[in-house]
N, C-alpha and C positions, 0 to 999 in steps of 0.2 A: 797120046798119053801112055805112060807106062808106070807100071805101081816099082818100085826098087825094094827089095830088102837091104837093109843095110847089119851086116854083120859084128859082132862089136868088135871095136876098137882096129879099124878097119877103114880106111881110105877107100872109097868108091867115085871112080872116073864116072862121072853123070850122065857126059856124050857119049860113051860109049856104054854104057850101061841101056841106058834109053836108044842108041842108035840114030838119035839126033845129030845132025852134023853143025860140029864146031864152025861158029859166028852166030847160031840161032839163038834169041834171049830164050832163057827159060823160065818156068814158073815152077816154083818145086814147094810144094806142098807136104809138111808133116804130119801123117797117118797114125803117130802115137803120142802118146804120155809123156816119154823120154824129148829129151833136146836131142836136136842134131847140130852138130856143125858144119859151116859150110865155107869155102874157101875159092877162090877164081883164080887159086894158080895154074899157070902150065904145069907145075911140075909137083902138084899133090897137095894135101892137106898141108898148108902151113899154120904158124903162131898166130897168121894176121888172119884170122876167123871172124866168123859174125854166127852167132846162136840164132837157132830155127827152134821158137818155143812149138810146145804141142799145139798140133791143130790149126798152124798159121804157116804165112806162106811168104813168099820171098821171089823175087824177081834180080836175076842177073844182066850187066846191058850184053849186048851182041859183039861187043869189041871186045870182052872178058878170053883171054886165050886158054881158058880153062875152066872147069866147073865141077867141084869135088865136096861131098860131103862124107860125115864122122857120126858116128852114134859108139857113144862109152860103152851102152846095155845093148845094144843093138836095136834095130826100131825098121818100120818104113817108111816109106816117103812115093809121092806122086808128082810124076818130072813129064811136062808138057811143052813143047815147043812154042815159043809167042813171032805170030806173023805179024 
């Protein structure tokens, strides 16, 4: 488990933030008030997002080749590996 700060308006690679190795599902839980956004591109935050309301949590599958979240205010989050 690893807590992330997410900075605003700021793209944060998850597996590498967490140190998780890409193909693990993850569990990413958000630790504030603010939304986050989350995104499973390779290649960064894209349009095609899905909002992380406060306090709720979100599961990526394992075939996802990427896992990247957004906070507008900045905010955290807690990113768990699912075996």
């Amino acid at each position: 488990m690893s807590n992330i700060t997410l900075p605003a308006r700021t793209a944060v690679d998850l597996y590498v933030a967490s140190g998780i190795s890409v193909g693990t599902q993850l569990k990413v839980t958000n630790l504030t008030t603010g939304d986050v956004r989350l995104s499973v591109s390779e290649a960064g935050l894209v349009d095609n997002h899905i909002p992380l309301n406060a306090y709720k949590q979100a599961l990526n599958e394992a075939t996802d080749a990427g896992a990247w979240a957004l906070s507008t205010g900045g905010g955290g989050i807690n990113v768990e590996g699912v075996i």
